[in-house]
Structure formats: structure tokens, C-alpha cells
C-alpha positions as CSV (number, residue, x, y, z in Angstrom):
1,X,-0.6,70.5,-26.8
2,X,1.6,67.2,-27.0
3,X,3.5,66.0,-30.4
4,X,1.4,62.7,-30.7
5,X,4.3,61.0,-32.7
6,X,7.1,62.2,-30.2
7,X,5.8,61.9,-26.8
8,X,6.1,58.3,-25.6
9,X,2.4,57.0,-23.6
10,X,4.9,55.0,-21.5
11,X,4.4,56.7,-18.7
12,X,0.6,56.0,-18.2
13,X,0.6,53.1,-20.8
14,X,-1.9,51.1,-18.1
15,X,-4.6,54.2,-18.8
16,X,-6.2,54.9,-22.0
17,X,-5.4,58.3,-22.9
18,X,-9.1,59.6,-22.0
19,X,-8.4,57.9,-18.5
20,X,-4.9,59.9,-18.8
21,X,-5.5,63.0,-19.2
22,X,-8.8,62.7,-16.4
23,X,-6.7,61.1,-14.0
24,X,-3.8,62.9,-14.2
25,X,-3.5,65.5,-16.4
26,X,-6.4,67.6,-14.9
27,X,-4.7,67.1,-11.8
28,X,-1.4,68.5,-13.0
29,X,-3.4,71.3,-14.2
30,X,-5.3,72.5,-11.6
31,X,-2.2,72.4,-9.2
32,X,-0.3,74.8,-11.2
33,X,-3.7,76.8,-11.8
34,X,-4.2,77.0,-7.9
35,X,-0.6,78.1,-7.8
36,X,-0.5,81.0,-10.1
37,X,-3.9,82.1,-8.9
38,X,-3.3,81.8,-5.4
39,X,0.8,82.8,-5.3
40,X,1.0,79.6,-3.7
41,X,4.1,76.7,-4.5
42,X,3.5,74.0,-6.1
43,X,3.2,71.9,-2.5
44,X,0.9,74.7,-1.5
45,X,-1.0,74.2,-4.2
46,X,-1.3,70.8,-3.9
47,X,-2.8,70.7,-0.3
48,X,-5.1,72.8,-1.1
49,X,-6.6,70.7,-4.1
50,X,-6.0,67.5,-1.7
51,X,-8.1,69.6,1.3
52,X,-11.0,70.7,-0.8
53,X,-11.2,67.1,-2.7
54,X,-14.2,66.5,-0.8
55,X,-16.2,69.0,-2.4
56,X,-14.7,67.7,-5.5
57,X,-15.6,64.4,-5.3
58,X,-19.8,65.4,-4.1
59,X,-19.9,67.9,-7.4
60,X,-18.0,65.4,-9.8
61,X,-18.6,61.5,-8.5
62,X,-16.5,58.6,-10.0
63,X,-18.5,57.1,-12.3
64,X,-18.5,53.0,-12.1
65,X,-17.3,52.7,-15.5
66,X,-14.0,54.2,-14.0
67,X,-13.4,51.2,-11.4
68,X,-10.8,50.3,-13.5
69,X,-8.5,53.2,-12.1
70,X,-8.6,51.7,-8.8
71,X,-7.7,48.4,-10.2
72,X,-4.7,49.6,-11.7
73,X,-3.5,52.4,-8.7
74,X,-4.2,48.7,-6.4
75,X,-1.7,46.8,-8.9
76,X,0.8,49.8,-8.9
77,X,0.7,50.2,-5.3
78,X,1.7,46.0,-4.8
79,X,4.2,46.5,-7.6
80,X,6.0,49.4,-5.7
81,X,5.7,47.5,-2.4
82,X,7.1,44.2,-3.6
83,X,10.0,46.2,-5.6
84,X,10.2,47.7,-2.4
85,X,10.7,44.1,-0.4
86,X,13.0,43.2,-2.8
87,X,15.2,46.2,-2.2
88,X,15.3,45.6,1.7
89,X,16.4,41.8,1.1
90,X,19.5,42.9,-1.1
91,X,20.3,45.4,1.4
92,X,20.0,42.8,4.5
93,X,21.8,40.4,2.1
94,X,24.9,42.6,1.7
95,X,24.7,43.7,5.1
96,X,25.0,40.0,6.4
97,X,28.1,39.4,4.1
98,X,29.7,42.2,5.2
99,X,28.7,41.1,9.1
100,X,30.3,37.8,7.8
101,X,33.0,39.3,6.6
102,X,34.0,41.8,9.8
103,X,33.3,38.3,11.7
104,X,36.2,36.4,10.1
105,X,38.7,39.0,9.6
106,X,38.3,39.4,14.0
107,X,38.5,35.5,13.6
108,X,42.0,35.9,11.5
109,X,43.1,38.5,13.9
110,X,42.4,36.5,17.2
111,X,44.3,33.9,15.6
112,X,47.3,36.1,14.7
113,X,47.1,37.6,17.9
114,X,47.0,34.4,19.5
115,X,50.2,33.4,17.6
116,X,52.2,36.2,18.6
117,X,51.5,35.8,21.9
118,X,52.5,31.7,22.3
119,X,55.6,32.9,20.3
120,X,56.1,35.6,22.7
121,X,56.0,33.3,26.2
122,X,57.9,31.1,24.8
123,X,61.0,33.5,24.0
124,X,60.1,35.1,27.4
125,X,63.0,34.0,30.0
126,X,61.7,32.9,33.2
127,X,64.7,33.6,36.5
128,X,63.3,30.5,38.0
């Protein structure tokens, strides 16, 4: 099904390809099995695998030799989240400098402004 030498295991280098192809592979599978067989989309499809995963999970039990998986979906999921962190402190970063920034061109302007205006009452001729 997959050209060995040409398809890269990057994608799911943390599972052994066994682990691969029960842990996600299947998955894919059966979604777009449910989909043809049912006319459903692929979303469709999905929801229903994810609503009768119950039934699933009583006839087919995770074995404990397959802890492992939840070790690495635990490590992805903090990977994601601090990737995530990261992402919102650059963004509040440059949204700070540019708060910064908008503060001291309103500085620069009250002070121009401020110029004008001593310039301005001082040309101003008063009739008293």
C-alpha cells in the first residue's frame, strides 16, 4: 500500500509502525469506510465512529502493553500547549510595542501641538 523507501515515518516517528497503523491508520480507514457506506462526509463519518467508540472500546479493550500511546498523545498534547504559550507571548509582545509605539507618536504630537500653540499666542495681538 505505501512505497517503504519513499514515504517518510516522520509523521508518526514517536509510534512504531505496528502502533501506527493501530492508532491511526485504522482510524483513517474506517472513517472513509463509514462514509462511503453510509453517504455520509467525512465529518459525518467521523462522529459517528467518535459516537459508537464505546461499543468499540467494550469489544476491543486497550491492552496495557499499549500505555505507551497515552504517554506520547500526553507529551504531544503539552508540546502543542507550550508552542501554543509561546505564540500568545509573541503576539502580546508585538502588541505592547506597537501600544508603545502609538503612545509616543501621541507624545510627539502633544508636543508639536503644544509648540504651535505657544507660537500662536505669542504672534496673537492683544487690543489691550
Amino acid at each position: 500500500m505505501f512505497d517503504h523507501e519513499r514515504t517518510s515515518n516522520e509523521a508518526f516517528t514517536p509510534l512504531d509502525f505496528k502502533a501506527y497503523i493501530e492508532y491511526y491508520l485504522i482510524h483513517w480507514v474506517t472513517i472513509h469506510l463509514i462514509s462511503k457506506d453510509l453517504r455520509y462526509s467525512l465529518e459525518e463519518a467521523y462522529e459517528e465512529m467518535i459516537a459508537s467508540a464505546d461499543s468499540g472500546v467494550a469489544l476491543h479493550p486497550m491492552a496495557e502493553e499499549y500505555s505507551h500511546i497515552e504517554k506520547i498523545t500526553c507529551q504531544y498534547c503539552i508540546v502543542a500547549a507550550e508552542k501554543c504559550v509561546e505564540k500568545v507571548k509573541h503576539f502580546c509582545k508585538e502588541m505592547n510595542d506597537e501600544i508603545e509605539k502609538v503612545k509616543e507618536e501621541q507624545r510627539m504630537h502633544n508636543k508639536l501641538a503644544a509648540k504651535i500653540s505657544s507660537k500662536c499666542a505669542h504672534k496673537v495681538v492683544h487690543p489691550f
